[in-house]
N, CA and C atoms as a LAMMPS dump frame, in Angstrom:
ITEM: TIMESTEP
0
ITEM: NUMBER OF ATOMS
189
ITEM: BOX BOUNDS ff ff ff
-5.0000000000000000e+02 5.0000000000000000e+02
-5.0000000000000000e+02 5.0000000000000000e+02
-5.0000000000000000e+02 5.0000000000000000e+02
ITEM: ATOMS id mol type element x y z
1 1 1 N 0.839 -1.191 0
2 1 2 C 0 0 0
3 1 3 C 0.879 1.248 0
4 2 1 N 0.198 2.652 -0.419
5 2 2 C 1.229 3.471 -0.566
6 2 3 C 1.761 4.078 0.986
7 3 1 N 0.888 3.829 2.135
8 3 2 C 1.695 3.9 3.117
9 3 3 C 2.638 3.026 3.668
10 4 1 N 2.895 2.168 3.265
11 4 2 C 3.653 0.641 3.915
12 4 3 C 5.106 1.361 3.252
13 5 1 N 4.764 1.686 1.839
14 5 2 C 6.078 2.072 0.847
15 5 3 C 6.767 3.549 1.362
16 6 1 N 5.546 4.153 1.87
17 6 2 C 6.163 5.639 2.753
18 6 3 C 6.897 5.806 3.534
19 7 1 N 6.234 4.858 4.188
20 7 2 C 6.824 4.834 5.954
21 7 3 C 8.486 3.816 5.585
22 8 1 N 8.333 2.93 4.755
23 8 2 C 9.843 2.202 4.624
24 8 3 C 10.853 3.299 3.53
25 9 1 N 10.447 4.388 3.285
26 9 2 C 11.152 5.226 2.601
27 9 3 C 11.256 4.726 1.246
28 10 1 N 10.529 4.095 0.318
29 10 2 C 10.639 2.902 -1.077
30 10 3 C 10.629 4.654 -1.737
31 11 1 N 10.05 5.376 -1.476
32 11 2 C 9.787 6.164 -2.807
33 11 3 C 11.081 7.021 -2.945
34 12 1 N 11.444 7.64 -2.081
35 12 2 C 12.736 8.316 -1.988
36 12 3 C 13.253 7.756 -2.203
37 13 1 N 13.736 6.538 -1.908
38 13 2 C 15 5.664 -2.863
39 13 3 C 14.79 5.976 -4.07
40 14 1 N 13.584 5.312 -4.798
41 14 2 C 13.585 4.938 -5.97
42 14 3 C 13.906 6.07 -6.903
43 15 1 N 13.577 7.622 -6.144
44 15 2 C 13.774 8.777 -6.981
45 15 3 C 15.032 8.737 -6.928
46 16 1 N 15.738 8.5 -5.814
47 16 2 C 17.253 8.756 -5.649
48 16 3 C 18.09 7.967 -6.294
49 17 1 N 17.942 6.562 -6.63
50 17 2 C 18.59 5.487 -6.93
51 17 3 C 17.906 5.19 -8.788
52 18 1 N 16.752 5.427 -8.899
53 18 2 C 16.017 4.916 -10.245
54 18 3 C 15.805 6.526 -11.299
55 19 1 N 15.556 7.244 -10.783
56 19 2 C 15.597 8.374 -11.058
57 19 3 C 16.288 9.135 -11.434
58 20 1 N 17.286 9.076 -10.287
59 20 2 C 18.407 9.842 -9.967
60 20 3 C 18.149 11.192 -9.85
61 21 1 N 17.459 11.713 -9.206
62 21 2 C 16.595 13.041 -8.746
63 21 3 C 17.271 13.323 -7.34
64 22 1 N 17.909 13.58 -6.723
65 22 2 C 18.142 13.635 -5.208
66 22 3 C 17.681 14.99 -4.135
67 23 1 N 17.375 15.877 -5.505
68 23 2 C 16.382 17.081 -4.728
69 23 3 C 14.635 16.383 -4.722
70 24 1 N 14.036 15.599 -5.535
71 24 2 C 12.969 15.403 -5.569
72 24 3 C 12.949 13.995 -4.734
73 25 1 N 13.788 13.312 -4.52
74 25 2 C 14.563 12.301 -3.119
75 25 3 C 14.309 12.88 -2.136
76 26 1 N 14.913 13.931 -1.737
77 26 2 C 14.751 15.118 -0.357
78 26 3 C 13.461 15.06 -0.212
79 27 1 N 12.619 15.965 -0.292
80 27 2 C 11.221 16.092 -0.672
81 27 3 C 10.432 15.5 -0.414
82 28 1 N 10.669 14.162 -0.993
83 28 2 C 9.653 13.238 -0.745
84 28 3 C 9.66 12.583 0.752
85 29 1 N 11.379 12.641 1.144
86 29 2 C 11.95 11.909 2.35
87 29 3 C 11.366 12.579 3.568
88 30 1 N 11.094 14.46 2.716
89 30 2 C 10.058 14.738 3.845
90 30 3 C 8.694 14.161 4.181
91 31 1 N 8.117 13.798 3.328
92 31 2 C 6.719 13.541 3.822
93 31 3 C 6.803 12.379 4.056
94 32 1 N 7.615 10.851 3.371
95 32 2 C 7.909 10.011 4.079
96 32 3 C 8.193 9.99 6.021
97 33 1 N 9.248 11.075 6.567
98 33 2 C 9.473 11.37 7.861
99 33 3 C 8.038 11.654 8.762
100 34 1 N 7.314 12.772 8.172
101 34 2 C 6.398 13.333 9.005
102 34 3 C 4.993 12.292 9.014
103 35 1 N 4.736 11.668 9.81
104 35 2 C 3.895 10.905 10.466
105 35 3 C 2.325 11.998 10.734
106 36 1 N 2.762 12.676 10.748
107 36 2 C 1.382 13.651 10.613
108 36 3 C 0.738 13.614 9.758
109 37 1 N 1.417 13.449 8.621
110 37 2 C 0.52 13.594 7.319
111 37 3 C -0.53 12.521 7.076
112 38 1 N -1.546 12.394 6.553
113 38 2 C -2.716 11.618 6.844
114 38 3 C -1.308 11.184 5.06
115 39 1 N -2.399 9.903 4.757
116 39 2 C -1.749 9.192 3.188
117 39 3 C -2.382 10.101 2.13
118 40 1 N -3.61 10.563 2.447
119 40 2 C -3.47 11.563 1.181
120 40 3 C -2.717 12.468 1.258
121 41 1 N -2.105 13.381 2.148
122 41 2 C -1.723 14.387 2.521
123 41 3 C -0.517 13.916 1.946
124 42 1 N -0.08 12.812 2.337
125 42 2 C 1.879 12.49 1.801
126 42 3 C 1.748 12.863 0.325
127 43 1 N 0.701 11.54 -0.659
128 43 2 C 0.379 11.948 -1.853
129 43 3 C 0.334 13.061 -2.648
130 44 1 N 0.103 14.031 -2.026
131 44 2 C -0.366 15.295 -2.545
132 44 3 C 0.577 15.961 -2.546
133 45 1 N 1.558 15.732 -1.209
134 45 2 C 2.938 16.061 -0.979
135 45 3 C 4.139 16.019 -2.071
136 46 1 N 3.734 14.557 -2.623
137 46 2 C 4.71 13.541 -3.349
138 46 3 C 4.437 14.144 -5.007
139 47 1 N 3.356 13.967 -5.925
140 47 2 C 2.486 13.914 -6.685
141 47 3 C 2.844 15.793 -6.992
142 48 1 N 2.62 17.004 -5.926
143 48 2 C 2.706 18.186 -6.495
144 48 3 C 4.757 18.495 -6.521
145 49 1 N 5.398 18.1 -5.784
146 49 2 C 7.036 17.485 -5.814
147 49 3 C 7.875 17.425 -7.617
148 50 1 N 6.646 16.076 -7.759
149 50 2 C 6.711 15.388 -9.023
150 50 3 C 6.165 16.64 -10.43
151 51 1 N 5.279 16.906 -10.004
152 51 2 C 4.644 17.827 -10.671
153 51 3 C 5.776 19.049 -11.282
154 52 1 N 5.715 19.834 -10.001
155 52 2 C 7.032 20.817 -9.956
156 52 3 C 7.981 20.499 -10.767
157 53 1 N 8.897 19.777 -10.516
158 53 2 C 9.886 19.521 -11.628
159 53 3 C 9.852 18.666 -13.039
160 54 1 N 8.71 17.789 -13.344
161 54 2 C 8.013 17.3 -14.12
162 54 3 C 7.267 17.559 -15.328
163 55 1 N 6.766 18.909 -15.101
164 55 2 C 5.55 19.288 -15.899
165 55 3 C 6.047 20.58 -16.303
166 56 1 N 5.75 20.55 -17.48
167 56 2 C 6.411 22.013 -18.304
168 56 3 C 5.245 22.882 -17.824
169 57 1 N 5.218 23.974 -18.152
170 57 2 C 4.124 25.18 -17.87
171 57 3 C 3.285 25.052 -19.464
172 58 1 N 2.028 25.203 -18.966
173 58 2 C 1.353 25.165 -20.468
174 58 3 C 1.443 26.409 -21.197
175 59 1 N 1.686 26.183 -22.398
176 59 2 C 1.702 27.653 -23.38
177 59 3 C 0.897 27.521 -24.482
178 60 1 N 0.63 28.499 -24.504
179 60 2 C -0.429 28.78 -26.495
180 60 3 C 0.901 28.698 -27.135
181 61 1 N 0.474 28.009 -28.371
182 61 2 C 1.229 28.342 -29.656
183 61 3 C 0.935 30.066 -30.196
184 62 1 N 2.589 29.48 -30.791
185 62 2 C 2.667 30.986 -31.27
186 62 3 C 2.486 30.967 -32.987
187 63 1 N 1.66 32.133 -33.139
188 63 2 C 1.252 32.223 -34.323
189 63 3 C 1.857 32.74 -35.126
């Protein structure tokens, strides 16, 4: 489940080691750490992380 993989730190590795991302590693290692976060809350954590460095900004074509 995606908390079982949180709490054992699987995702931060995998960015760090499969990825090779080690700022988006960081990041995630936060919400992995903080036990506060409900599992959506990590998700949302993880997912806008991913986003951020992931996702170009949308643009109109230029005419």
């Amino acid at each position: 489940t995606w908390e079982h993989h949180l709490r054992a730190g699987d995702y931060s590795e995998w960015f760090r080691h499969q990825i090779r991302d080690k700022e988006l590693a960081r990041e995630t290692a936060e919400a992995e750490k903080d036990e506060m976060l409900s599992a959506q809350e990590s998700r949302k954590h993880v997912l806008d992380a991913v986003r951020r460095r992931y996702t170009a900004p949308a643009t109109a074509p230029e005419e």
